[in-house]
VEXZAPA-979739 format. One line per 2 residues: number of its first residue (from 1); for each residue y, x, z of N, C-alpha, C. Coordinates in steps of 0.02 Angstrom, whole numbers, plus 50000, padded with zeros to 5 digits. Last residue first. Example, Ala and Ser with C-alpha at 12.3 -4.5 7.8 and 13.67 -1.06 7.14 Angstrom:
2) 49888/50642/50354/49947/50684/50357/50002/50645/50394  49716/50660/50390/49775/50615/50390/49835/50660/50390
//
This chain:
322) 49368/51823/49090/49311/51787/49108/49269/51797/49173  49508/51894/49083/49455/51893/49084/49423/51847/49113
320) 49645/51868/49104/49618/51853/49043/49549/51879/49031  49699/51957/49210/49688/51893/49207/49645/51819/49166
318) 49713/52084/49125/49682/52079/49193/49659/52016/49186  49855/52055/49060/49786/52039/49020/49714/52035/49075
316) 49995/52041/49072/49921/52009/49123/49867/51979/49101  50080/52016/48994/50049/52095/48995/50000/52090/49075
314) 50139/51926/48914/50181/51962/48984/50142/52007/49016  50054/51892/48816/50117/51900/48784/50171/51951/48857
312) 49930/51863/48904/49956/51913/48872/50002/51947/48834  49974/51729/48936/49971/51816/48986/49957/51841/48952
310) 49992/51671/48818/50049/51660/48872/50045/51722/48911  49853/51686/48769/49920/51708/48725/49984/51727/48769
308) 49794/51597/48869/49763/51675/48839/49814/51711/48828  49836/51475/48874/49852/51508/48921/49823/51589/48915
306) 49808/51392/48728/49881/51437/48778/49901/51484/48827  49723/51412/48680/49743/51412/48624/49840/51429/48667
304) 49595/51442/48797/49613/51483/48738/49659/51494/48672  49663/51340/48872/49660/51416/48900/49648/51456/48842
302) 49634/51217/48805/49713/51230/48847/49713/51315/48845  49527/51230/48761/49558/51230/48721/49622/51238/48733
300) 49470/51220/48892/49423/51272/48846/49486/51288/48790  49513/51089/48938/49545/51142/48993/49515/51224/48932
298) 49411/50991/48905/49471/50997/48860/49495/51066/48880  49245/51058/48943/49300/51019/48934/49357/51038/48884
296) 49140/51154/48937/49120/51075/48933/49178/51018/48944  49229/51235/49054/49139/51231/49028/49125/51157/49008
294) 49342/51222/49068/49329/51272/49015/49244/51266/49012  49335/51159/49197/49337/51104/49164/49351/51168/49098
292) 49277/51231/49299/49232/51202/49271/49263/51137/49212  49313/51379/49359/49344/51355/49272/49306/51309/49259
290) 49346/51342/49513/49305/51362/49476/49336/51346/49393  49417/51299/49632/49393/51368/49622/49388/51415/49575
288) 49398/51181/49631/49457/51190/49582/49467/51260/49596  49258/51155/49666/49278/51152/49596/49334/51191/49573
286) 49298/51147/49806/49271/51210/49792/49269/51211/49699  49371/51034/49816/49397/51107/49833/49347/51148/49806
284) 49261/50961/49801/49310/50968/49729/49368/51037/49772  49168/50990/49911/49125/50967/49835/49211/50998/49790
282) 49277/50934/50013/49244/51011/50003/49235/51007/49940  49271/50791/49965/49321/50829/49964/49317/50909/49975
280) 49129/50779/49998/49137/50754/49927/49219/50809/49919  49133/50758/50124/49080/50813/50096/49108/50822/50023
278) 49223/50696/50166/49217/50739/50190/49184/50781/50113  49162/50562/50131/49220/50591/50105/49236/50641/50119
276) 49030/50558/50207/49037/50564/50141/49095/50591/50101  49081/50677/50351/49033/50621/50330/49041/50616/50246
274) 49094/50753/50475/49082/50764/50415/49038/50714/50411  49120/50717/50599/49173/50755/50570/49163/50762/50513
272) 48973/50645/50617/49014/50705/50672/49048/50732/50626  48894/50503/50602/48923/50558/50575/48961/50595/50632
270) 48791/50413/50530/48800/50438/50581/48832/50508/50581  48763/50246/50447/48746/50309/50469/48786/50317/50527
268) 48811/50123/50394/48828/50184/50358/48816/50257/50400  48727/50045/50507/48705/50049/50438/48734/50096/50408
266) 48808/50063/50619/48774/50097/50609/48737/50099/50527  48990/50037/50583/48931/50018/50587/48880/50078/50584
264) 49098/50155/50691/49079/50141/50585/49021/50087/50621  49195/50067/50820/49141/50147/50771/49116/50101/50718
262) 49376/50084/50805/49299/50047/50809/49267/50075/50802  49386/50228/50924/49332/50152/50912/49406/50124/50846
260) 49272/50377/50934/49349/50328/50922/49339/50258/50875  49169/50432/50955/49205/50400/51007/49269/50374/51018
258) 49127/50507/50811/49076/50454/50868/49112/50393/50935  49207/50523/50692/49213/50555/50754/49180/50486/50798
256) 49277/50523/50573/49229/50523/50592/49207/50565/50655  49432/50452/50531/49390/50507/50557/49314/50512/50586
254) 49517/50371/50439/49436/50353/50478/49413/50408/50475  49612/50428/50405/49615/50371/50415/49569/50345/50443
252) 49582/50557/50370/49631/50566/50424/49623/50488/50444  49499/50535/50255/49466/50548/50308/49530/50560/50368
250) 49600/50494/50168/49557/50450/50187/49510/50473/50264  49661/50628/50153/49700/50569/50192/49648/50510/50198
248) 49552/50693/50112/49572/50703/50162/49628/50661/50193  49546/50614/49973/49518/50607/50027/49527/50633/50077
246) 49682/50667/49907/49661/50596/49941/49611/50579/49988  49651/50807/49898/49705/50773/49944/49692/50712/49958
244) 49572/50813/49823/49553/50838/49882/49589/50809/49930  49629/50755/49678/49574/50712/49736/49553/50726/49784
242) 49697/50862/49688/49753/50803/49698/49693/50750/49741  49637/50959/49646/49667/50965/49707/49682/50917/49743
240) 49563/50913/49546/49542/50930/49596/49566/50937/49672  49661/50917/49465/49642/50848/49465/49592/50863/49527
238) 49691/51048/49439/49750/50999/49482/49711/50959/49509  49596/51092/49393/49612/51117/49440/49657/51074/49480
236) 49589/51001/49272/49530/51011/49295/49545/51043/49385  49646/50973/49138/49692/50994/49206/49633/50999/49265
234) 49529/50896/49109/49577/50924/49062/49632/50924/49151  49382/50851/49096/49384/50933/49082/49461/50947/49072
232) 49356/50720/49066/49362/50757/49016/49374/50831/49008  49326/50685/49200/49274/50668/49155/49283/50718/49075
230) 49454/50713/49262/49386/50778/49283/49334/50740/49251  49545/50640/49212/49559/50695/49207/49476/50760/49222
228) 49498/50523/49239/49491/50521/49197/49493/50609/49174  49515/50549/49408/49424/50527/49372/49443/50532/49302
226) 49658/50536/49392/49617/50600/49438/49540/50604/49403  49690/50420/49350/49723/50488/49316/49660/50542/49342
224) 49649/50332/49455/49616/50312/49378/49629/50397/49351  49713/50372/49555/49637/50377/49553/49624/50374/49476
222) 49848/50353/49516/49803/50401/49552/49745/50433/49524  49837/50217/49498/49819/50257/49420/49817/50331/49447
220) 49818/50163/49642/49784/50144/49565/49788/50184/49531  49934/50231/49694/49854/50267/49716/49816/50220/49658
218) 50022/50180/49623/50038/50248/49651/49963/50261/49655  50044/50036/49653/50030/50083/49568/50003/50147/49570
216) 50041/50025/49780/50001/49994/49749/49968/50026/49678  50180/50070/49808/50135/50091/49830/50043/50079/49807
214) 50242/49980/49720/50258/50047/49699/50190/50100/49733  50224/49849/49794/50205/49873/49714/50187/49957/49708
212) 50276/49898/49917/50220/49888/49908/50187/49906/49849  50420/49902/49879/50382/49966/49907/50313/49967/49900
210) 50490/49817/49717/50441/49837/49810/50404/49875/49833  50526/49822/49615/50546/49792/49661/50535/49811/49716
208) 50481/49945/49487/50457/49923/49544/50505/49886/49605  50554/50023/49398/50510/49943/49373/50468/49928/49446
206) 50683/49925/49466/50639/49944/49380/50621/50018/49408  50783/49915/49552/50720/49888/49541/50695/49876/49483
204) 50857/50016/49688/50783/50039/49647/50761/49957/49638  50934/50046/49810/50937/49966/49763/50896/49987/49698
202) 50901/50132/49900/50928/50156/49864/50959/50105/49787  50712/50106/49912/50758/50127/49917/50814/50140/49856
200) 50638/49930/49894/50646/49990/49859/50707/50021/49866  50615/49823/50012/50624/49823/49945/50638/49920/49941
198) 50537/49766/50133/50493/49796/50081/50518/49827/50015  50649/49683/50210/50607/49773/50222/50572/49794/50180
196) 50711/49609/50113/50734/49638/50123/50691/49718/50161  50551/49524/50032/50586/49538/50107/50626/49585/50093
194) 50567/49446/49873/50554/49498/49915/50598/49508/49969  50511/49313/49788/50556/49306/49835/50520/49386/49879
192) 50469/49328/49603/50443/49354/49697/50514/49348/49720  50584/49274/49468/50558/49333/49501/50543/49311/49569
190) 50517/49143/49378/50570/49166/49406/50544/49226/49467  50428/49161/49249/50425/49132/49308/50485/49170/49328
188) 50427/49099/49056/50445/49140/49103/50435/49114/49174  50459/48998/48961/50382/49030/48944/50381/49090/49033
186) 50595/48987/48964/50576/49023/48899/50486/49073/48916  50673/48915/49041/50630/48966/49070/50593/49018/49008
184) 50755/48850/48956/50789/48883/48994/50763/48931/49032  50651/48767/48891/50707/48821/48859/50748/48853/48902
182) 50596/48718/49009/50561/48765/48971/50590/48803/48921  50715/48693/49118/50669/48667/49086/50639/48711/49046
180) 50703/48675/49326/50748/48698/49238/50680/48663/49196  50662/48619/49417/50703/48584/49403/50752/48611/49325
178) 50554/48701/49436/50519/48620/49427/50609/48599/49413  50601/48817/49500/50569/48805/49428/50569/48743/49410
176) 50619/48744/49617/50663/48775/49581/50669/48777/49485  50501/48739/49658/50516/48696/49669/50593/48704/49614
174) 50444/48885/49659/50422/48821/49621/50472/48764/49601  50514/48926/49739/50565/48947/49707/50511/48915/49650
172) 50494/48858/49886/50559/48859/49852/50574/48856/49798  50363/48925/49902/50344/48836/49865/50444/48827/49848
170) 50377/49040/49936/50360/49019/49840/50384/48958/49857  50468/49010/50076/50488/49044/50008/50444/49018/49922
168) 50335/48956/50114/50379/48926/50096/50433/48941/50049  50253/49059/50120/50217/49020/50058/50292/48964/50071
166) 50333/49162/50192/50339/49164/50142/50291/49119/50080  50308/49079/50313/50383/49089/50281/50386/49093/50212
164) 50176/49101/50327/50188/49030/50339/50300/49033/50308  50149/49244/50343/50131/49189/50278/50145/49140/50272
162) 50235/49263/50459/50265/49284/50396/50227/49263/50327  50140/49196/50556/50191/49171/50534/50238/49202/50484
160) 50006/49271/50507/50020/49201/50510/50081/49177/50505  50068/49383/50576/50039/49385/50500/50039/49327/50479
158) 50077/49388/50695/50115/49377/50670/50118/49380/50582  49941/49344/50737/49986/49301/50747/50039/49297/50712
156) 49873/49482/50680/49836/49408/50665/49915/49361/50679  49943/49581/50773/49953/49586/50702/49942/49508/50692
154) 49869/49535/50905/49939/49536/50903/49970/49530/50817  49733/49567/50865/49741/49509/50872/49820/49487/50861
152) 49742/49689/50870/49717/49672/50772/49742/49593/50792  49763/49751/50994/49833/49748/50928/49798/49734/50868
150) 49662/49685/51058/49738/49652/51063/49779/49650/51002  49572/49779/51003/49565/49696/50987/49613/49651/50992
148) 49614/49887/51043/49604/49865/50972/49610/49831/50957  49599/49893/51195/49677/49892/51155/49682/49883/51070
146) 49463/49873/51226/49508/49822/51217/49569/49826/51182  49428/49982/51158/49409/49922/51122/49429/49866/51147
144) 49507/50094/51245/49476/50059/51182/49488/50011/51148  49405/50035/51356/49494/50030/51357/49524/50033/51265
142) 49307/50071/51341/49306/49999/51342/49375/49983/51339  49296/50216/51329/49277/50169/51288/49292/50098/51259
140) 49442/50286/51393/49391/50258/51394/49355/50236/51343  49580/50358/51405/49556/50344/51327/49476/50313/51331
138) 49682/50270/51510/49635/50324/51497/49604/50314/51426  49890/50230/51475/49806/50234/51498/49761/50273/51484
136) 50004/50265/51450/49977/50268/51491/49925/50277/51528  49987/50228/51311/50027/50278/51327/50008/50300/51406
134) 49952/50098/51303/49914/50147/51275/49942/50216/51286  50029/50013/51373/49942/50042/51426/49891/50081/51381
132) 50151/50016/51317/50119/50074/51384/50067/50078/51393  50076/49940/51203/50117/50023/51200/50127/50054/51249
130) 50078/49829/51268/50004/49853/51235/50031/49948/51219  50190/49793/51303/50136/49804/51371/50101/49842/51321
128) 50252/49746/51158/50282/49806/51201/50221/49816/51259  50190/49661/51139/50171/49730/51103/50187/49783/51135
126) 50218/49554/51230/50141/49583/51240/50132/49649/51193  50341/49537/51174/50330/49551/51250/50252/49609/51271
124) 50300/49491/51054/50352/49558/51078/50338/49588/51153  50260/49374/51094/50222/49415/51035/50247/49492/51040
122) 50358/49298/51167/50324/49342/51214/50259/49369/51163  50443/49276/51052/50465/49328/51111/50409/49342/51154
120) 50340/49204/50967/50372/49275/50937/50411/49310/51008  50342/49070/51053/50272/49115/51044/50307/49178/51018
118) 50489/49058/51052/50450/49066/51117/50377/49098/51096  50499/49014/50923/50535/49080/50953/50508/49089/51010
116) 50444/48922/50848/50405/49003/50849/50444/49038/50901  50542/48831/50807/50448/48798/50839/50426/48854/50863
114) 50619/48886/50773/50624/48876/50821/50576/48859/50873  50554/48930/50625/50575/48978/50674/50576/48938/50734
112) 50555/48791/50601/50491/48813/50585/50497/48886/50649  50697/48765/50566/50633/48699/50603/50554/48765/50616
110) 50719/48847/50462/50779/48842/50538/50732/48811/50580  50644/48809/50361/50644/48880/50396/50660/48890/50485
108) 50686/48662/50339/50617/48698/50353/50630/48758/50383  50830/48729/50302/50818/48689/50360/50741/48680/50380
106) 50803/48780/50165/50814/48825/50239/50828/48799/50298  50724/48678/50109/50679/48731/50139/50709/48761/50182
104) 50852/48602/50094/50798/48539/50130/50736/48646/50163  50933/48674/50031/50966/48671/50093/50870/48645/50131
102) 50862/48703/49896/50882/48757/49942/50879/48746/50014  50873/48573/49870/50811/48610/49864/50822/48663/49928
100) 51033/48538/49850/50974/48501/49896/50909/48545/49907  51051/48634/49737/51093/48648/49815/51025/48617/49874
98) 50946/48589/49650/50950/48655/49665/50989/48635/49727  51038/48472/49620/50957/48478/49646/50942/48544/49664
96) 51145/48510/49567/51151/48488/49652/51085/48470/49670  51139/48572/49469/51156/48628/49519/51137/48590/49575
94) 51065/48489/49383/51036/48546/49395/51053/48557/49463  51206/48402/49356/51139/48384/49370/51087/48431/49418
92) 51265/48499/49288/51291/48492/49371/51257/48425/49385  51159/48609/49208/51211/48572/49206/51217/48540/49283
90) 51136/48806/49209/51138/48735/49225/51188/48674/49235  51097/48922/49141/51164/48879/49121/51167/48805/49138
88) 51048/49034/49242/51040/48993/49180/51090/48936/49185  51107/49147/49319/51054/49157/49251/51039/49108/49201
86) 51163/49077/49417/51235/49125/49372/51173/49148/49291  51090/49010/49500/51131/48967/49466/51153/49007/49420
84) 50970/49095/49505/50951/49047/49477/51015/48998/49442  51040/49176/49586/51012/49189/49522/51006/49146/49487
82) 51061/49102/49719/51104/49114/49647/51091/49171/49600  50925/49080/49747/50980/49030/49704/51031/49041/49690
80) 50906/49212/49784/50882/49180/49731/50897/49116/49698  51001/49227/49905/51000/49273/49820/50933/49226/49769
78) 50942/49139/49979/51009/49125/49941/51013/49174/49890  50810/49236/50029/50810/49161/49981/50872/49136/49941
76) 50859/49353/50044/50828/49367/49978/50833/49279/49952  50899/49321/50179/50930/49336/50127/50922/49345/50062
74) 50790/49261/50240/50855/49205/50229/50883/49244/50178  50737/49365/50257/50704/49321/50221/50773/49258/50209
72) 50791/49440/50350/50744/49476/50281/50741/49444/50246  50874/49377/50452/50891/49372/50401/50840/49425/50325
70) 50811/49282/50533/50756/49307/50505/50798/49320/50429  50852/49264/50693/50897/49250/50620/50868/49246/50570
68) 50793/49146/50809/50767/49204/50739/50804/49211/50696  50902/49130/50943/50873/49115/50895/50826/49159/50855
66) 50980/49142/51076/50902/49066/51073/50852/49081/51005  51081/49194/51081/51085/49125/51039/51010/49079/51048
64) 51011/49302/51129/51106/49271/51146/51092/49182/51114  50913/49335/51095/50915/49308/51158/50984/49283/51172
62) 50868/49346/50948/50946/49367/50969/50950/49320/51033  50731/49446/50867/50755/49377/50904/50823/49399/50929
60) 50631/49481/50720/50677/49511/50756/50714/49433/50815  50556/49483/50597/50561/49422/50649/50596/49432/50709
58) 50586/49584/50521/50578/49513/50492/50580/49453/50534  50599/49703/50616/50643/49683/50600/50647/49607/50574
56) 50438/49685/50694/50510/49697/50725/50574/49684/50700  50334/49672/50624/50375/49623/50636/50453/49624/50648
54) 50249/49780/50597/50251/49745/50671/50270/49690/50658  50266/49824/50493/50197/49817/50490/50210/49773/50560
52) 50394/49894/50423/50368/49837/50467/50307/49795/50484  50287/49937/50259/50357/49910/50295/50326/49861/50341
50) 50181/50056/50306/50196/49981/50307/50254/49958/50316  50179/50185/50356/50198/50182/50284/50202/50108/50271
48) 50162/50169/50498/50225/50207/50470/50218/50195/50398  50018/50206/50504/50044/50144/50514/50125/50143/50483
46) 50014/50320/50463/49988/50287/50422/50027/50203/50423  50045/50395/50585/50079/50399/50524/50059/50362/50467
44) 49962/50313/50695/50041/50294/50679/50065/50335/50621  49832/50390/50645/49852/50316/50635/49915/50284/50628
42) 49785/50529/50701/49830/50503/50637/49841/50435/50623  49697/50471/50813/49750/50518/50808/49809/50505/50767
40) 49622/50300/50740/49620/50404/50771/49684/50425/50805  49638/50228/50612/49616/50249/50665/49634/50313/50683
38) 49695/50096/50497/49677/50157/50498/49687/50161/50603  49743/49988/50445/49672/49975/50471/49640/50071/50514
36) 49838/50000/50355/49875/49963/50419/49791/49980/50461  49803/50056/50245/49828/50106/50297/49823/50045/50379
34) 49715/49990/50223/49700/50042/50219/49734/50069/50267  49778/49850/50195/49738/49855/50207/49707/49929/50252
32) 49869/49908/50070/49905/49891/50151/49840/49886/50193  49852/49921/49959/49822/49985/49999/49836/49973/50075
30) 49737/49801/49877/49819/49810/49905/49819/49875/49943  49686/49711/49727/49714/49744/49749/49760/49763/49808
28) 49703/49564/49657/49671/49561/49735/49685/49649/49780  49776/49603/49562/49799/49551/49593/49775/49544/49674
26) 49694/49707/49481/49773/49722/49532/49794/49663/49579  49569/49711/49436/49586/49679/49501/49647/49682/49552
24) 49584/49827/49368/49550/49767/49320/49555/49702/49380  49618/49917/49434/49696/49923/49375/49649/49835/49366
22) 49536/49936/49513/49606/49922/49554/49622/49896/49494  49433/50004/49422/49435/49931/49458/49490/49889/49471
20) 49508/50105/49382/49486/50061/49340/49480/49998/49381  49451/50191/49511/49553/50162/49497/49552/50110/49433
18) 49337/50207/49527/49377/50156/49576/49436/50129/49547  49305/50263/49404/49274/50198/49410/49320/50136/49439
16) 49350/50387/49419/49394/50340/49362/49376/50288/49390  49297/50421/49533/49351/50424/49549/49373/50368/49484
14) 49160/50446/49498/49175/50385/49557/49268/50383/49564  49191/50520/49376/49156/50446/49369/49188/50410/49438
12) 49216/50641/49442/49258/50587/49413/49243/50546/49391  49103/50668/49501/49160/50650/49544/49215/50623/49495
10) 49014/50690/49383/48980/50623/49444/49058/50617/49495  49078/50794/49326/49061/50741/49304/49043/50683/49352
8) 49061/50902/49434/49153/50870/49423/49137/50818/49376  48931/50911/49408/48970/50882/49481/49030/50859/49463
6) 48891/50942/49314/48889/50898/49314/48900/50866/49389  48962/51073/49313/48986/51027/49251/48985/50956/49294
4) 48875/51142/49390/48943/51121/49417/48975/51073/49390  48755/51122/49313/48785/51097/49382/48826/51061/49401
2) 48776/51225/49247/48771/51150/49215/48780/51105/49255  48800/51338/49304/48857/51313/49266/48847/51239/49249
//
């Protein structure tokens, strides 16, 4: 029994610890990382949780015209000047530095896409080849690790140019700022310029703007909820379940499996299907087996002051044994 205690103790330590961190480093925080990095089998459902993780819509091309409309981003930018005009009461000083501001970045934009459209069509070109000769091809080693290196390299390019949009976007809505004044900003920043793909179904924005955010909060206090919950013994069964679940999506994400590349460094060992998260996710399935949060937890005072009374008031006293 002391054991067990002090297993669901050492697993919610590593569990509060992590999500504490996230909550004390939200800024550097991101789960995109995670999924977009994920392997195996299970990878395109992971990949699938990235808005547009490709590009495809944000940088989308219209071979009719030559051009990038890149309306994700053109559109959120004019919504933000007129926010900026209908939120604060600018005088017609204001408005026509603002108009100028606006026009001088989305002509940057217009200059900047065009410089790109030839590298972004054949960025397409080459995703599309990299999707037959993975569909096509043999699952080799070396085949592999070439088709890895393409699509981390393919990502790299276009990652670059959606940072290169969107540090223009901020430097916009700086630039913006820089033209109200401190009674009009009242100590305040004017809201993230967000991509049309990232925003929140259904026009959702309280309190999360962005899928990301939302995604971000979601596995932070997760974790924090899950480790706080099995340090104190309180929902003990859920909190078990819920961390079984995560790691088994961690382990769907890096399977451990010798011949799917990349392989782990050797420094973290050597594994066949069962490796740390593995082991650790058995470890709390088999907890939420157990009454270990009535030994030395809150869950002692849930069960004897409710859940005793509750079956037995409906005559499943059976149950109510120890």
């Amino acid at each position: 029994m002391i054991a067990l205690v002090a297993l669901r103790l050492t697993i919610g330590w590593h569990f509060f610890y992590e999500g504490v961190w996230k909550v004390a480093n939200s800024d550097e925080f991101s789960a995109l990382p995670f999924l977009n990095l994920a392997k195996g089998p299970f990878a395109p459902i992971f990949y699938s949780m990235t808005p547009d993780l490709e590009g495809r819509i944000r940088m989308q091309i219209d071979e009719k015209t030559g051009t990038i409309p890149c309306a994700a981003y053109k559109t959120p930018w004019l919504e933000q000047r007129q926010y900026v005009e209908k939120k604060f009461n600018l005088t017609d000083k204001q408005k026509e530095e603002i108009e100028v501001i606006y026009n001088q970045y989305a002509d940057s934009l217009d200059t900047f896409l065009a410089a790109k459209y030839a590298d972004v069509k054949g960025y397409f070109v080459s995703l599309d080849l990299l999707r037959k000769d993975k569909r096509d091809g043999n699952d080799g080693p070396e085949q592999m690790k070439r088709q890895w290196d393409e699509m981390m390299k393919l990502r790299g390019e276009m990652n670059g140019w959606i940072n290169a949009i969107e540090s223009l976007g901020d430097e916009m809505t700086g630039a913006f700022e820089g033209v109200l004044t401190q009674e009009q900003l009242k100590g305040k920043h004017l809201p993230k310029i967000i991509p049309t793909t990232d925003r929140m179904p259904w026009g959702i924005t309280f309190p999360f703007a962005s899928y990301t955010d939302f995604l971000n909060f979601t596995i932070t206090w997760a974790l924090t909820a899950i480790g706080f919950c099995l340090l104190v013994g309180f929902c003990t069964r859920l909190a078990c379940l819920g961390g079984a679940a995560f790691l088994c999506m961690v382990c769907a994400t890096q399977p451990a499996w010798p011949t799917i590349y990349p392989f782990d460094h050797p420094i973290l060992g050597h594994a066949l299907i069962v490796d740390k998260n593995f082991v650790e996710m058995i470890a709390m399935i088999a907890l939420a087996t157990l009454p270990v949060g009535r030994w030395g937890g809150l869950d002692w005072f849930v069960w004897n002051w409710f859940g005793k009374p509750i079956l037995k008031a409906f005559g499943f006293t059976q149950w109510t044994e120890e």
